[in-house]
DRENPA-190090 format. One record per residue (C-alpha): chain; residue in three letters; x, y, z. Coordinates in pm, 1 decimal. Layout:
! DRENPA-190090
 chaine residu        X        Y        Z
      A    ALA        X        Y        Z
...
! end
This chain:
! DRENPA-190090
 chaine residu        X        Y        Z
      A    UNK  -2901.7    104.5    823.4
      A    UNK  -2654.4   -154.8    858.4
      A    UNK  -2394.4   -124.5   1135.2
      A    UNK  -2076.3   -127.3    870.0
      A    UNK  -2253.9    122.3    644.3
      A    UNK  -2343.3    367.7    951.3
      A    UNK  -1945.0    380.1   1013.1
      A    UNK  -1861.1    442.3    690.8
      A    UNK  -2112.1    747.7    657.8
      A    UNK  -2009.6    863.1    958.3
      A    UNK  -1679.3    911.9    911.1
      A    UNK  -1690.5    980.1    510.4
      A    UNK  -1376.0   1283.2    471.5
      A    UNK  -1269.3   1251.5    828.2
      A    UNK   -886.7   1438.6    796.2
      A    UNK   -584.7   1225.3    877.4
      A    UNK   -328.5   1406.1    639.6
      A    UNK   -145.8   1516.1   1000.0
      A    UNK    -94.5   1130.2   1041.5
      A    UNK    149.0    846.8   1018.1
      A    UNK    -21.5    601.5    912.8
      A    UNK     62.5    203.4    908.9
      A    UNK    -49.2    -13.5    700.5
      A    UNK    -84.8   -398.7    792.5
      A    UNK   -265.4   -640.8    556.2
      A    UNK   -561.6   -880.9    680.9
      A    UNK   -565.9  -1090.9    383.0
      A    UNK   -326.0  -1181.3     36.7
      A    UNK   -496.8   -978.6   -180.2
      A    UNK   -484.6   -635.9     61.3
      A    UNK   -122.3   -786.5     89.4
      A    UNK    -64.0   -780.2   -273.8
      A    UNK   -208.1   -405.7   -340.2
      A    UNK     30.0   -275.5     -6.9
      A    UNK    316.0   -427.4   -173.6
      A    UNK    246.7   -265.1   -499.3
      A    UNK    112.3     80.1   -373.7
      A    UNK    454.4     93.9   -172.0
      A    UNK    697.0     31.3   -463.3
      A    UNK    504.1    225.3   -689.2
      A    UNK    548.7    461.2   -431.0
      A    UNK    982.0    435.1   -406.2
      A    UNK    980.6    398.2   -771.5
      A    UNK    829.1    746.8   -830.0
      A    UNK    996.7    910.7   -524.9
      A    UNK   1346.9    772.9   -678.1
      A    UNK   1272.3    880.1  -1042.4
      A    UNK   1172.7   1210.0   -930.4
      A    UNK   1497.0   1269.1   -710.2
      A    UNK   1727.2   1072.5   -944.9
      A    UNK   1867.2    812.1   -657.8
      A    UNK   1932.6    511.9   -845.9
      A    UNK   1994.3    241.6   -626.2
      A    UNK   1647.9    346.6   -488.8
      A    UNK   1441.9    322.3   -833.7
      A    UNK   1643.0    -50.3   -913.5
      A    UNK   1549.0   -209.0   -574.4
      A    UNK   1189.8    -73.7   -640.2
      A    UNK   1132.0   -145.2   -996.3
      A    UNK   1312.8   -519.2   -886.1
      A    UNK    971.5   -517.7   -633.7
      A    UNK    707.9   -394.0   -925.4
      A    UNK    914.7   -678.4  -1141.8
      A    UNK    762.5   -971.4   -879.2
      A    UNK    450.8   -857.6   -843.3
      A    UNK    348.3   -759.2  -1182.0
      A    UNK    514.5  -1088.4  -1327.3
      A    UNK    418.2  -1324.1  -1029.3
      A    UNK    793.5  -1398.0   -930.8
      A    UNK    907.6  -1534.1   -629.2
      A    UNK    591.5  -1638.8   -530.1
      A    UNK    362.8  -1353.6   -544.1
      A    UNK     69.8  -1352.6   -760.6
      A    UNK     -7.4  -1136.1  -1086.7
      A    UNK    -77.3   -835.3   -904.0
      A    UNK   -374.7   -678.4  -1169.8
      A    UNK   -613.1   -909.4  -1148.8
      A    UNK   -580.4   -866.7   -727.0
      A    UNK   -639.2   -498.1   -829.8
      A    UNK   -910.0   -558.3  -1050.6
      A    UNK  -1074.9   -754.6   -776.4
      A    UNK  -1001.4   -489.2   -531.7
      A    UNK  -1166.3   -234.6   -758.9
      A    UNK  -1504.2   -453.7   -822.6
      A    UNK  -1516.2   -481.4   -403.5
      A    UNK  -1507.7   -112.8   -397.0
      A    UNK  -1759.5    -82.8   -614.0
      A    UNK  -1998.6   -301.6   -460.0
      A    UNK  -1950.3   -141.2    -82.3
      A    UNK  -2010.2    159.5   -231.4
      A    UNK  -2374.2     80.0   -413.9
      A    UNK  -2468.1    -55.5    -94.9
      A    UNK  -2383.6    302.2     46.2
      A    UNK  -2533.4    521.2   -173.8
      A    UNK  -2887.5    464.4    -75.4
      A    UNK  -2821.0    505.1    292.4
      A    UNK  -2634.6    836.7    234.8
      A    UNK  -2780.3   1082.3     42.5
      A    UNK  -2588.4   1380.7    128.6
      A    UNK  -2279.8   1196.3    -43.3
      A    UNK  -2494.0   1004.1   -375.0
      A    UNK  -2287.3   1216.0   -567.1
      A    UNK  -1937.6   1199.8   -443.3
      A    UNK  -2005.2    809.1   -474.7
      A    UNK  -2160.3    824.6   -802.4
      A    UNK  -1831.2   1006.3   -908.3
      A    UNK  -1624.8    717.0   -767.5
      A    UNK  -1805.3    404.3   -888.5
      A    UNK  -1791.8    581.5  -1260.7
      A    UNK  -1401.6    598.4  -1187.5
      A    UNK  -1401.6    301.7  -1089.7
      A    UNK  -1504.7    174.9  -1384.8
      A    UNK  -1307.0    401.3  -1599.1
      A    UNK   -997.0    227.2  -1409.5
      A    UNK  -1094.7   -121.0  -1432.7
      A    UNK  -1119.0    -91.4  -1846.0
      A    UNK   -790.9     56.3  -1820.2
      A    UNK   -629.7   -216.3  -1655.3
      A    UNK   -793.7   -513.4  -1888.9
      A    UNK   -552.4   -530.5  -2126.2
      A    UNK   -292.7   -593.7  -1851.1
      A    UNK      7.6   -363.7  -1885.9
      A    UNK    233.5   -509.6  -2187.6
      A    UNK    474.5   -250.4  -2209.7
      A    UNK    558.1   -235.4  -1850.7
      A    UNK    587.9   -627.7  -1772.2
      A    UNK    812.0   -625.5  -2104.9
      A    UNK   1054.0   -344.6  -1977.7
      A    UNK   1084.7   -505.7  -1642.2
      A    UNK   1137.1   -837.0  -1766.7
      A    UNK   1424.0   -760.9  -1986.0
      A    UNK   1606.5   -460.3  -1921.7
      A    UNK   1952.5   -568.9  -1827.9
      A    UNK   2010.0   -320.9  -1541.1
      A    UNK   1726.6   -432.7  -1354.8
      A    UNK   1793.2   -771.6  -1442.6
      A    UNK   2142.4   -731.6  -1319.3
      A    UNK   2071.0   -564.4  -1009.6
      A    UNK   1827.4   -813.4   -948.3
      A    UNK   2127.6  -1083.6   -942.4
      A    UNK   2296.1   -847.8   -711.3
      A    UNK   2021.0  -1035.4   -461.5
      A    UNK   2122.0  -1364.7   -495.8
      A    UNK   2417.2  -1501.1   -275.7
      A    UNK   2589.9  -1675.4   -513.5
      A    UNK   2653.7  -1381.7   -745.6
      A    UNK   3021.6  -1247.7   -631.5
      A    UNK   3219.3  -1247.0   -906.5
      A    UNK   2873.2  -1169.2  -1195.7
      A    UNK   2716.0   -800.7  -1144.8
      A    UNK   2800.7   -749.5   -752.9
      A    UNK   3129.2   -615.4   -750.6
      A    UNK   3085.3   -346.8  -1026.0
      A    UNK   2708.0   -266.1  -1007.2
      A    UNK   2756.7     92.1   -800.0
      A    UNK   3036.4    186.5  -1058.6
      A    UNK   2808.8     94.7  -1354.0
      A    UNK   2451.1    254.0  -1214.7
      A    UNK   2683.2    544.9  -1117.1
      A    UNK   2776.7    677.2  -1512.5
      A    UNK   2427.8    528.7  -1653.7
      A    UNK   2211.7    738.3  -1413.7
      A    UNK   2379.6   1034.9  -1620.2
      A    UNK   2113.1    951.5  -1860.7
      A    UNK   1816.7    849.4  -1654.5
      A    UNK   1535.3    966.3  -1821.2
      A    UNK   1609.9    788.1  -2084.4
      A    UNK   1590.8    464.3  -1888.0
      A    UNK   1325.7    552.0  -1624.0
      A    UNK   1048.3    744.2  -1826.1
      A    UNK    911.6    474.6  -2067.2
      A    UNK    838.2    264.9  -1742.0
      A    UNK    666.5    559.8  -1546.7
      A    UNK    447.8    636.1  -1881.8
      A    UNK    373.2    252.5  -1932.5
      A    UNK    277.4    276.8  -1563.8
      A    UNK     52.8    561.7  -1517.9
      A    UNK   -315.3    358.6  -1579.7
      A    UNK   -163.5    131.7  -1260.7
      A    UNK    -30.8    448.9  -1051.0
      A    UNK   -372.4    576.2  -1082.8
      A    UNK   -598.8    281.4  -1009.8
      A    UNK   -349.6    214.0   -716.8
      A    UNK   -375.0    571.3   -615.8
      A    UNK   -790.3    652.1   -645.7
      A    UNK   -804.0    278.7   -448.2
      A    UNK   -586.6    412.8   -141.0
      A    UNK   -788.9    741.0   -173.6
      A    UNK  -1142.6    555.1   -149.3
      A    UNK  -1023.3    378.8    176.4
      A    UNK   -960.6    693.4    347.3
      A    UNK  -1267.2    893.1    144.9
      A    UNK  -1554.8    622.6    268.9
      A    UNK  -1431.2    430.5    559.9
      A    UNK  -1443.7    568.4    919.7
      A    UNK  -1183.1    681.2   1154.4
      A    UNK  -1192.6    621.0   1519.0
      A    UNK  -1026.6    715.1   1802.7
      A    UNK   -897.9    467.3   2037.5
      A    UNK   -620.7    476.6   2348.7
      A    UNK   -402.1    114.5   2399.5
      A    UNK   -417.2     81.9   2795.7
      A    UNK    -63.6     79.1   2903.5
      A    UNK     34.8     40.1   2526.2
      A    UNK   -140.8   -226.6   2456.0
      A    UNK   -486.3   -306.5   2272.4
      A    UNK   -695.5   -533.3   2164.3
      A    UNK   -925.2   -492.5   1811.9
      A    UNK  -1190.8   -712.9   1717.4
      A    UNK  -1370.3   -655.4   1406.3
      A    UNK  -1769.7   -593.7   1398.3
      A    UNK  -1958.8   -916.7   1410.5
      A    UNK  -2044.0  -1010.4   1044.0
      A    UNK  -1803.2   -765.4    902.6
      A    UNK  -1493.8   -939.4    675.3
      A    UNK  -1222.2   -668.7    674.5
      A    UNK   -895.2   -697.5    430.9
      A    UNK   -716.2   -381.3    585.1
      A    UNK   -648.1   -244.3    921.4
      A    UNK   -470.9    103.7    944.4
      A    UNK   -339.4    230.6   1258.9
      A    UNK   -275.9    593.6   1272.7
      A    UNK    -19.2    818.1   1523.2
      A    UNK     90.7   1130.3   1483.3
      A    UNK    402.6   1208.8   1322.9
      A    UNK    557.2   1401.1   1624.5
      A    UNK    513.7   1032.1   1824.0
      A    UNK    645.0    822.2   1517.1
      A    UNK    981.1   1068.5   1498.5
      A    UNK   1008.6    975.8   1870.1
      A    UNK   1019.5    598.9   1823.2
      A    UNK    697.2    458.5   1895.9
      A    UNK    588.8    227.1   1629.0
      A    UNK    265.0    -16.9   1588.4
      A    UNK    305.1   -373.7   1622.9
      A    UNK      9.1   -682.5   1542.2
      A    UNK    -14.3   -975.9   1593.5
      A    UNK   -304.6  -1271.7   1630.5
      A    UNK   -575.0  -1281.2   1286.8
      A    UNK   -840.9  -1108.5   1162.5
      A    UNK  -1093.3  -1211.8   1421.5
      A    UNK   -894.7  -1105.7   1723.6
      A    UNK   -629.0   -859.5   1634.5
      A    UNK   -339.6   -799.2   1913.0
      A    UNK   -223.0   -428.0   1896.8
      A    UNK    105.5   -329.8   2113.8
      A    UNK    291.1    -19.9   2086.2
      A    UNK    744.8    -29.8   2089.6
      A    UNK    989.5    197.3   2086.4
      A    UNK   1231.9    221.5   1812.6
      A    UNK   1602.4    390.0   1975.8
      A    UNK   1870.1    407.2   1724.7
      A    UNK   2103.7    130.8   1843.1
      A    UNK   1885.0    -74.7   2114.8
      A    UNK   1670.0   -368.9   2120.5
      A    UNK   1283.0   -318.7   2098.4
      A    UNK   1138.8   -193.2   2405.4
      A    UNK    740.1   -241.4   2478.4
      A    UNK    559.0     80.6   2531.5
      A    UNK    431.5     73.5   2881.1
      A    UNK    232.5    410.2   2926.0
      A    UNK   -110.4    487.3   2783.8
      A    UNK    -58.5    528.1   2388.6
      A    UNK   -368.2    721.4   2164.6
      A    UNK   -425.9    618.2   1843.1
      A    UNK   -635.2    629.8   1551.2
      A    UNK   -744.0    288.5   1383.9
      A    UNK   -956.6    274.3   1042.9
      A    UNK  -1079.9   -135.1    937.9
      A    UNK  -1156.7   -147.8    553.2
      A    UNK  -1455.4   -382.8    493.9
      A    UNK  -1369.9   -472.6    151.8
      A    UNK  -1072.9   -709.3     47.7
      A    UNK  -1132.5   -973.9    301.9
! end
């Protein structure tokens, strides 16, 4: 068994729900599926609590990657390409783990079922994010130059049109739903078939070098949420073949401050993306 696949197995449903965890991307395409899982994310947690401001600045973030604004690509065919990695690191699982054939049977199949859903592209959703006006307008509200267009008077206008904001925000969440759940059963797969491990960052500070042969897209650093409402937050730097890992601490109202005492963490690579 190879030495990837023996991690994976190993740690297939290891539980990290009691986790912060961080995301930080080790190539453009695992860049371009964290940017969309996290405003798909806001966009959802604004609808469902009705904070406007929230759901414009996320559906202005969905707007550049599903349209390949400002420099970002077309985000479903990065998806799509995502999806078909999956796939293939799970075939070359399923023979070496036969306990778990059918748990990966049952994602391969939905993996499928997800890529057909996404290869027609999402019309209706790149249409209502192209030219609805709010968006559009609080998209100008970005630009410098725009103080006397939609800047002044945007908080005044989203204020009395978010007393009707179903009406505005549900025909993007339906038009979005095939994308939510690709985006969704993707993040879930990571977690489902890719091993944890335990680590501790010697005076909080680490060093992580991938398995030789092994082309990782994702690295995920986990800390408990007690230690993340304290302050201390993960910070990278270096490249995929020799990743830096330092721990800071975050005090309202101060400077950065480098973590000096032994720090535990959890850290999960994902071999597929690369």
């Amino acid at each position: 068994m190879r030495a990837g696949c023996t991690a994976a197995v190993e740690g297939i449903g290891s539980d990290m729900t009691d986790m912060v965890q961080f995301s930080f991307a080790l190539s453009p395409r695992m860049r371009s599926f964290i940017e969309l899982r996290d405003a798909l994310a806001c966009l959802e947690s604004a609808r469902q609590t009705g904070r406007a401001i929230g759901w414009l600045h996320a559906a202005c973030d969905l707007r550049d990657s599903l349209l390949g604004d400002h420099g970002r690509k077309n985000v479903i065919p990065e998806i799509t390409s995502l999806l078909l990695d999956m796939q293939s690191y799970l075939k070359n699982l399923h023979d070496e783990a036969p306990q778990y054939q059918e748990r990966i049977n049952q994602a391969c199949e939905g993996i499928k079922f997800q890529i057909d859903q996404l290869q027609p592209g999402l019309p209706e959703a790149t249409d209502y994010l192209a030219k609805d006006a709010l968006i559009n307008a609080y998209l100008n509200t970005q630009k410098k130059h725009d103080w006397l267009g939609h800047k002044l008077c945007m908080q005044q206008s989203v204020k009395a049109l978010w007393e009707k904001s179903d009406v505005r925000t549900q025909p993007l969440h339906t038009a979005l739903v095939p994308l939510y759940d690709a985006v969704t059963s993707l993040d879930g797969m990571f977690h489902d078939f890719v091993r944890w491990k335990q680590h501790i960052a010697t005076g909080g500070t680490g060093r992580i070098t991938p398995e030789r042969g092994t082309s990782c897209g994702l690295l995920v650093i986990g800390l408990p949420r007690e230690t993340v409402a304290n302050g201390i937050i993960p910070d990278i730097s270096g490249n995929k073949l020799a990743i830096r890992l330092r721990f800071q601490l975050w005090n309202p109202g101060q400077s950065p401050q480098d973590v000096s005492e032994d720090q535990p963490y959890a850290k999960m690579l994902v071999p597929v993306g690369a």
